[in-house]
N, C-alpha and C positions, 0 to 999 in steps of 0.2 A: 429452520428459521421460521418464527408467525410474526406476526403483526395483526395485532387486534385493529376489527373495523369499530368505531365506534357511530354512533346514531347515523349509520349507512353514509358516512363520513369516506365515502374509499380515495377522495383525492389524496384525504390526509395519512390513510392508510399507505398506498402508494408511495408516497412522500419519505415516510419513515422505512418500510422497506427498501426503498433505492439507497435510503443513509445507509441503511445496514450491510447493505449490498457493498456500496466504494466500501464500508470501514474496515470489512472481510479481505477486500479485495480482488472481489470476485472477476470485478470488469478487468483489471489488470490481467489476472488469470488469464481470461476471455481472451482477451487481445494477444496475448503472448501465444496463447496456442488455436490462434485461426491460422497460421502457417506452420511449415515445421521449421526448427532450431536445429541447428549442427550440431554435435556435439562439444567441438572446438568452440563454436560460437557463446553455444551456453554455460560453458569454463570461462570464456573470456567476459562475461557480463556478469557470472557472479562474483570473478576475480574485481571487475570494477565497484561493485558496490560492495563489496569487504573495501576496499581503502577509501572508499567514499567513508563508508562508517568509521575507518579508522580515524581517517583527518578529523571529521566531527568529531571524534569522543576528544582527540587534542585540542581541537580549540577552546570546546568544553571545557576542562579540566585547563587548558593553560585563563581563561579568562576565569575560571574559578577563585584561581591561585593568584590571581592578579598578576601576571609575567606578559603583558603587555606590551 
């Protein structure tokens, strides 16, 4: 990953790195593995955000279709 400094600009440098950083999702990473995860546990958190995503793709698609 770079980030151009420009005219010795590094706040603004900074600034767009750390964007890059959350959009990767680096920090989540981070966070997730300063402790360890069960393995139980880590099936039961992917299991929750698969139906997180399912709901949303239904809501999606039901307000698309107008069935409100």
């Amino acid at each position: 990953m770079q980030v151009i400094v420009r005219d010795n600009n590094v706040d603004q440098a900074l600034r767009a790195l750390k964007k890059k950083l959350q959009r990767e999702g680096v920090y989540r990473e981070m966070k997730m593995r300063r402790f360890y995860e069960k393995p139980s546990e880590k099936r039961a958190r992917n299991q929750a955000a698969a139906v997180r995503r399912a709901r949303k793709l239904d809501r999606k698609r039901a307000e698309r279709d107008g069935v409100r």
